[in-house]
PyMOL commands that place a pseudoatom at each C-alpha (Angstrom):
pseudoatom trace, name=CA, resn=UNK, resi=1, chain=A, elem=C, hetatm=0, pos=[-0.580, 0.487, -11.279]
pseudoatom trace, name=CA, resn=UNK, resi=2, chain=A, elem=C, hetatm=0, pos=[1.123, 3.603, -10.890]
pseudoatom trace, name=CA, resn=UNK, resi=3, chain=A, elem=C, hetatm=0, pos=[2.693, 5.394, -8.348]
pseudoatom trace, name=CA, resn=UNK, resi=4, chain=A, elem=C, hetatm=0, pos=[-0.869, 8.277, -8.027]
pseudoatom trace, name=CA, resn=UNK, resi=5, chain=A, elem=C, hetatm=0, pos=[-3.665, 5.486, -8.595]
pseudoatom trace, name=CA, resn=UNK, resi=6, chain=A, elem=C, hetatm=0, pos=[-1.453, 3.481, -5.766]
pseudoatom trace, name=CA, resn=UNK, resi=7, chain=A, elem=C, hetatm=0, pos=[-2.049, 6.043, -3.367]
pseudoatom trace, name=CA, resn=UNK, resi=8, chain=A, elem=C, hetatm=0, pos=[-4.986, 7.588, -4.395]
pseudoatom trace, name=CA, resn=UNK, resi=9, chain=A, elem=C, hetatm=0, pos=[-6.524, 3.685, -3.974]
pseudoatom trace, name=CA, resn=UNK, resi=10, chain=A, elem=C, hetatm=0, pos=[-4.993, 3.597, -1.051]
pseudoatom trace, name=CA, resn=UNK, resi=11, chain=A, elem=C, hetatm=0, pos=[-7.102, 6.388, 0.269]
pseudoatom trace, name=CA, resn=UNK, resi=12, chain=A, elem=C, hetatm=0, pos=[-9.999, 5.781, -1.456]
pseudoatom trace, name=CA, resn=UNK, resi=13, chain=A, elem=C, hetatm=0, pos=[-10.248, 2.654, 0.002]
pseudoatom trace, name=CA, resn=UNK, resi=14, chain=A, elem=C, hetatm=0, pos=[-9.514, 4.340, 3.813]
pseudoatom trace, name=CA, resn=UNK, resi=15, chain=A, elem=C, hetatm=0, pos=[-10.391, 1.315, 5.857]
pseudoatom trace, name=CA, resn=UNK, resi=16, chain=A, elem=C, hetatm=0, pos=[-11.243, -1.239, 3.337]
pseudoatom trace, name=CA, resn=UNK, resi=17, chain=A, elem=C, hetatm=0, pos=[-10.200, -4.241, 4.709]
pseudoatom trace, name=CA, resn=UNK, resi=18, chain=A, elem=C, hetatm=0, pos=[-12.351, -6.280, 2.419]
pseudoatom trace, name=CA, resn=UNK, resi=19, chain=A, elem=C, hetatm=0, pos=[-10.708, -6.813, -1.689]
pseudoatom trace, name=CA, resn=UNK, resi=20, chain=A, elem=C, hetatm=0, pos=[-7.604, -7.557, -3.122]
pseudoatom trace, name=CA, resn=UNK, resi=21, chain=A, elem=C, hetatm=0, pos=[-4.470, -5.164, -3.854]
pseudoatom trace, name=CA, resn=UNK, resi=22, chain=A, elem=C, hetatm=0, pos=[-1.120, -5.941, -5.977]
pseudoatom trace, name=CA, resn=UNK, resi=23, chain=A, elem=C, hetatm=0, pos=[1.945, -5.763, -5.118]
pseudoatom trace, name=CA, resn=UNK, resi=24, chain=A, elem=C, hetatm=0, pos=[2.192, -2.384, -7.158]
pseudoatom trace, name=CA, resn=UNK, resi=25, chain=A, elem=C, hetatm=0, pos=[-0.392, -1.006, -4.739]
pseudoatom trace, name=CA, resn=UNK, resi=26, chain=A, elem=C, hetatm=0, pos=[1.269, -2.181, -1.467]
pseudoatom trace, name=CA, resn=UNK, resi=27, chain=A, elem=C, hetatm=0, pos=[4.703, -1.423, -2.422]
pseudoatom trace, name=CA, resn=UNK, resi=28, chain=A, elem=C, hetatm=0, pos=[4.138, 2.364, -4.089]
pseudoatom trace, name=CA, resn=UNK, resi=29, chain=A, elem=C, hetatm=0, pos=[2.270, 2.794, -0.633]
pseudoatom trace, name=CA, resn=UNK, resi=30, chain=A, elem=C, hetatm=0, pos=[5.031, 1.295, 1.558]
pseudoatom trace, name=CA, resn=UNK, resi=31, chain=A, elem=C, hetatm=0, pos=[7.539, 3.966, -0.903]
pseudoatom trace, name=CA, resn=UNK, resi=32, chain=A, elem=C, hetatm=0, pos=[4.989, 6.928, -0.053]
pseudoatom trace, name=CA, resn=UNK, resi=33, chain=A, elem=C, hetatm=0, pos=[4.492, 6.238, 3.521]
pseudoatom trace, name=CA, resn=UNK, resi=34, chain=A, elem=C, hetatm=0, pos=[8.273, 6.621, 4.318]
pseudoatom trace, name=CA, resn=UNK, resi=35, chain=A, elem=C, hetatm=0, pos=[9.479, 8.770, 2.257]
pseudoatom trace, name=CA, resn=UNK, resi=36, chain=A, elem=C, hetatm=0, pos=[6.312, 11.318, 3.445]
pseudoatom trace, name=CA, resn=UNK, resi=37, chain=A, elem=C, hetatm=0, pos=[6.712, 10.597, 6.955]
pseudoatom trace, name=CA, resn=UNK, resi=38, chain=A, elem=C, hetatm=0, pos=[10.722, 11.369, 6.521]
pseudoatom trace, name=CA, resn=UNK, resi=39, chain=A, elem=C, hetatm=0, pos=[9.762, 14.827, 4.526]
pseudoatom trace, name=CA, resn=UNK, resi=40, chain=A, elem=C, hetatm=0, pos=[7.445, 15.674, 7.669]
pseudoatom trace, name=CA, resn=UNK, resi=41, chain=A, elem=C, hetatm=0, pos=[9.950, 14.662, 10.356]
pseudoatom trace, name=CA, resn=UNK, resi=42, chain=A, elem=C, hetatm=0, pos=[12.145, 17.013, 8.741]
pseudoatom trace, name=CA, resn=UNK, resi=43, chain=A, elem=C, hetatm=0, pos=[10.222, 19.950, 8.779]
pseudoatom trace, name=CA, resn=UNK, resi=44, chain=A, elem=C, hetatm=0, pos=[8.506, 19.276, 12.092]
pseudoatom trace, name=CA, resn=UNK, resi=45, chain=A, elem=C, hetatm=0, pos=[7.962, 16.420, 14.913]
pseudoatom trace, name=CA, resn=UNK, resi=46, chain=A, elem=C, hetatm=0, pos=[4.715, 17.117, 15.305]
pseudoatom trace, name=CA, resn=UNK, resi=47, chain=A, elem=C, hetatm=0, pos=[3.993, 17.342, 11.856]
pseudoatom trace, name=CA, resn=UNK, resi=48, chain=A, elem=C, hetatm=0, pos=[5.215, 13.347, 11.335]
pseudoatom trace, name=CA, resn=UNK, resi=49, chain=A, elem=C, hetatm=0, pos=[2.882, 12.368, 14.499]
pseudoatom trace, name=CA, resn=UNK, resi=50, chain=A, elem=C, hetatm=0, pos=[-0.308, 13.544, 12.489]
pseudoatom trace, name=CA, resn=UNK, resi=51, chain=A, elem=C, hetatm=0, pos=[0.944, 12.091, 9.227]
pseudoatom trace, name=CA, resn=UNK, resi=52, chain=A, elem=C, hetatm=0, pos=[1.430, 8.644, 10.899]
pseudoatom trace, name=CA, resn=UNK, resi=53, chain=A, elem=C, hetatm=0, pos=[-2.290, 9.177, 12.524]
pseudoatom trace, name=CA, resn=UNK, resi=54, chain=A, elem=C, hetatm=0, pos=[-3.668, 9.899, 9.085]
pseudoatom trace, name=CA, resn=UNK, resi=55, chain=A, elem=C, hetatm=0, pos=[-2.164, 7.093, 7.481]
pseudoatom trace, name=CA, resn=UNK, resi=56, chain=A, elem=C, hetatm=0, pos=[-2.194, 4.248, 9.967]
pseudoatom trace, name=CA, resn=UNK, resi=57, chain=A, elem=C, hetatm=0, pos=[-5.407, 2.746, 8.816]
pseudoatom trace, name=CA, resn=UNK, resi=58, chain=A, elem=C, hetatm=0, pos=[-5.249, 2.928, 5.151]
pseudoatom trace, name=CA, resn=UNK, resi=59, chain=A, elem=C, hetatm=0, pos=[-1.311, 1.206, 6.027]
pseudoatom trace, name=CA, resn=UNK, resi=60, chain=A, elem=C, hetatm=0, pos=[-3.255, -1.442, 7.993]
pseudoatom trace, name=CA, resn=UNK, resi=61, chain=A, elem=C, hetatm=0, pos=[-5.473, -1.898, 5.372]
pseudoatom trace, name=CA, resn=UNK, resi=62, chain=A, elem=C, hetatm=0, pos=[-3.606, -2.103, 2.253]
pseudoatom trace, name=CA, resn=UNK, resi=63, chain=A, elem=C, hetatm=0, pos=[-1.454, -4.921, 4.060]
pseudoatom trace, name=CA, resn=UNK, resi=64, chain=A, elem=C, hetatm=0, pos=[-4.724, -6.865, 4.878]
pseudoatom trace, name=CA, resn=UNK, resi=65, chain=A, elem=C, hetatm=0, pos=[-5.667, -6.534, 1.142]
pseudoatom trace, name=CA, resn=UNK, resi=66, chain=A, elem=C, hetatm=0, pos=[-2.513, -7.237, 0.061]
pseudoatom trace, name=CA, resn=UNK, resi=67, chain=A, elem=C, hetatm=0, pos=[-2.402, -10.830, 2.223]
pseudoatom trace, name=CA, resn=UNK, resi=68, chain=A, elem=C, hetatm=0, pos=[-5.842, -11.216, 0.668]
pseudoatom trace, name=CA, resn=UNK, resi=69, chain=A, elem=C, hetatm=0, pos=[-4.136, -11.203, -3.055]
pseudoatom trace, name=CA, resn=UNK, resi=70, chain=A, elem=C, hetatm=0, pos=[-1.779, -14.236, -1.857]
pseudoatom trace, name=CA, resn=UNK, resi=71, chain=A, elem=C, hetatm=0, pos=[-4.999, -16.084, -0.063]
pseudoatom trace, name=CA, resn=UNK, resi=72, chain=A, elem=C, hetatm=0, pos=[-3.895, -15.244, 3.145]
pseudoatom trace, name=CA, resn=UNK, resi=73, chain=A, elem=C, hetatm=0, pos=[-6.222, -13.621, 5.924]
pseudoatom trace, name=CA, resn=UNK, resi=74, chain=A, elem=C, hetatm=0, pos=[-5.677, -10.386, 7.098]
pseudoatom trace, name=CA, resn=UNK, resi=75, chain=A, elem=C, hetatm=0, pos=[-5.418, -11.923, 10.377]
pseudoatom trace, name=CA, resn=UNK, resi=76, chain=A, elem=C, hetatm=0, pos=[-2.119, -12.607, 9.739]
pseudoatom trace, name=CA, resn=UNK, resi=77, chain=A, elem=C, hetatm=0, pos=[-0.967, -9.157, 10.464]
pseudoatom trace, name=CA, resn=UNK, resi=78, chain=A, elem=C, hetatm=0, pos=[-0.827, -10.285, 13.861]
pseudoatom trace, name=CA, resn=UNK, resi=79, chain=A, elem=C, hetatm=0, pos=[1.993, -11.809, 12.920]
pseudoatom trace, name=CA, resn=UNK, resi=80, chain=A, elem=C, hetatm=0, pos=[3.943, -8.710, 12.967]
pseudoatom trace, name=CA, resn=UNK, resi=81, chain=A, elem=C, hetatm=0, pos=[4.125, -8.992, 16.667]
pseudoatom trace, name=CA, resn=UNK, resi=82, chain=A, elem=C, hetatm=0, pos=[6.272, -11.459, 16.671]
pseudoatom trace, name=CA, resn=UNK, resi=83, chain=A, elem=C, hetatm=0, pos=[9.870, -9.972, 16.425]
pseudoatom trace, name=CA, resn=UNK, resi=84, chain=A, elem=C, hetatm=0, pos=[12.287, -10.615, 13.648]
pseudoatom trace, name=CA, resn=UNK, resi=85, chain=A, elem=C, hetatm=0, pos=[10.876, -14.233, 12.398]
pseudoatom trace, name=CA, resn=UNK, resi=86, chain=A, elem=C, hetatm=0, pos=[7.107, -12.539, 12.274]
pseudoatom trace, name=CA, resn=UNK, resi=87, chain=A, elem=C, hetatm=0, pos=[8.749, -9.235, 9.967]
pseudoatom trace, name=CA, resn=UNK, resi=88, chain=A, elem=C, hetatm=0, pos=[10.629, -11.730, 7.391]
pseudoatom trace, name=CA, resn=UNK, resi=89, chain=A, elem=C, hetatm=0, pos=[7.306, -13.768, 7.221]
pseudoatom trace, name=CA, resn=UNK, resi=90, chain=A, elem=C, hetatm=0, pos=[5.340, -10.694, 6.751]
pseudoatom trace, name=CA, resn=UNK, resi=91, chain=A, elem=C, hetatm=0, pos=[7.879, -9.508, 4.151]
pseudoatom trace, name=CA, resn=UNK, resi=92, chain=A, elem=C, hetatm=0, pos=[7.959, -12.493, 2.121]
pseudoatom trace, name=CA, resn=UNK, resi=93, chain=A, elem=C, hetatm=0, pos=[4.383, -12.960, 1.333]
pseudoatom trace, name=CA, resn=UNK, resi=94, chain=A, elem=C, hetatm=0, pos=[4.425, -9.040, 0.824]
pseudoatom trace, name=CA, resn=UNK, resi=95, chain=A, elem=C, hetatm=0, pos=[6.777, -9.974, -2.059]
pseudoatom trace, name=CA, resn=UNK, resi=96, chain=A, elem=C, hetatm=0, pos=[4.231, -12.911, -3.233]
pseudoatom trace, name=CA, resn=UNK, resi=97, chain=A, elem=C, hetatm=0, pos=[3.005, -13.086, -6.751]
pseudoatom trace, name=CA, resn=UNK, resi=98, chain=A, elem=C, hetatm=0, pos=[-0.679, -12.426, -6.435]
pseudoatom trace, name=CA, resn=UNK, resi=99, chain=A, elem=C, hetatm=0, pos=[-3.037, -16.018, -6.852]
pseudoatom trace, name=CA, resn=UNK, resi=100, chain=A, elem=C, hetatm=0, pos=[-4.633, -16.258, -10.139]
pseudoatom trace, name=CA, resn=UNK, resi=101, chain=A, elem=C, hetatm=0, pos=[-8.309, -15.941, -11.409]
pseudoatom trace, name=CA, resn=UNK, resi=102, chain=A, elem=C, hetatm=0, pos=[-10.306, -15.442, -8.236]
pseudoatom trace, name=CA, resn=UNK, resi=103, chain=A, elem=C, hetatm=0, pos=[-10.104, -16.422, -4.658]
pseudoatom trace, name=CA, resn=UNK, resi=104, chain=A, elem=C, hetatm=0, pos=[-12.160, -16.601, -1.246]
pseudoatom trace, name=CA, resn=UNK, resi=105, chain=A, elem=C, hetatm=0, pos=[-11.417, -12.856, -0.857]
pseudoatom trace, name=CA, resn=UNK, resi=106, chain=A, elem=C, hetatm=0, pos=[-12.065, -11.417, -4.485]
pseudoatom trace, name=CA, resn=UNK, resi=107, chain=A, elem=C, hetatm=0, pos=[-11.350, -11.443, -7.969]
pseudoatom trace, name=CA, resn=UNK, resi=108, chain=A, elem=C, hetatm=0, pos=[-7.339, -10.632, -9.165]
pseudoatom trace, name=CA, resn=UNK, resi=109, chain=A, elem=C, hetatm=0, pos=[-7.188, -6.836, -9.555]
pseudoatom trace, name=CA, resn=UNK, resi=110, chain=A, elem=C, hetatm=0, pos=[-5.327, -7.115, -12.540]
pseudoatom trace, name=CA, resn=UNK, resi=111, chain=A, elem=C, hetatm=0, pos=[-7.946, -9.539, -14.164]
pseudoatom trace, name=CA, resn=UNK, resi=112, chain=A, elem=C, hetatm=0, pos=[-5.816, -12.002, -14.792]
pseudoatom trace, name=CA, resn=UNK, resi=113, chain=A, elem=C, hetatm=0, pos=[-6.971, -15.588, -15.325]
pseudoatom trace, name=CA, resn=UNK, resi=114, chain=A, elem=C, hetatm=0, pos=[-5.409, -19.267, -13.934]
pseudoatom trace, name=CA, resn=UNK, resi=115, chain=A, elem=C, hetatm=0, pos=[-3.250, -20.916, -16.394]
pseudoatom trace, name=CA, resn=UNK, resi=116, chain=A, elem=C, hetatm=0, pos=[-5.037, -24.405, -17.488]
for i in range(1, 116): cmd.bond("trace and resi %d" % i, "trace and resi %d" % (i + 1))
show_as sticks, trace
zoom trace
């Protein structure tokens, strides 16, 4: 997945908390969300508070998706809460290869098949 279908799936998919989504997805979305919201904080305050309200939701989402690729529930963004130990969690399954074949929340948006 590029770095345009990433986002434009990304808001597409506004608050579809329901699917799979790659690391490709997440990541290019994690790249775009910062790097935006940095451009808008420069050129006005105000301007970076109605960025972060437009993208909060599709942020939320993606992550849940992205948990869903590993087999995780999205519930698990609660997990953020907890400081430090929660984050590195968080940011390790982020970094998870996504499960093979199908799982409880989808099929593999790559279409990639289990290994025998």
């Amino acid at each position: 997945m590029t770095f345009p279908q990433a986002i434009q799936a990304c808001f597409q998919k506004y608050v579809q908390f329901s699917g799979r989504s790659p690391r490709s997805e997440y990541w290019y979305w994690v790249l775009f969300a910062v790097v935006a919201g940095a451009v808008c904080q420069l050129i006005h305050e105000y301007l970076n508070y109605a960025f972060t309200l437009a993208t909060i939701l599709p942020g939320i989402a993606v992550s849940a998706r992205r948990l869903h690729d590993i087999g995780r529930s999205g519930w698990w963004l609660l997990l953020g809460f907890v400081p430090v130990i929660g984050w590195i969690v968080l940011i390790v399954w982020y970094c998870a290869k996504s499960q093979p074949g199908s799982n409880r929340f989808g099929e593999n948006p790559f279409g990639q098949t289990a290994t025998p």
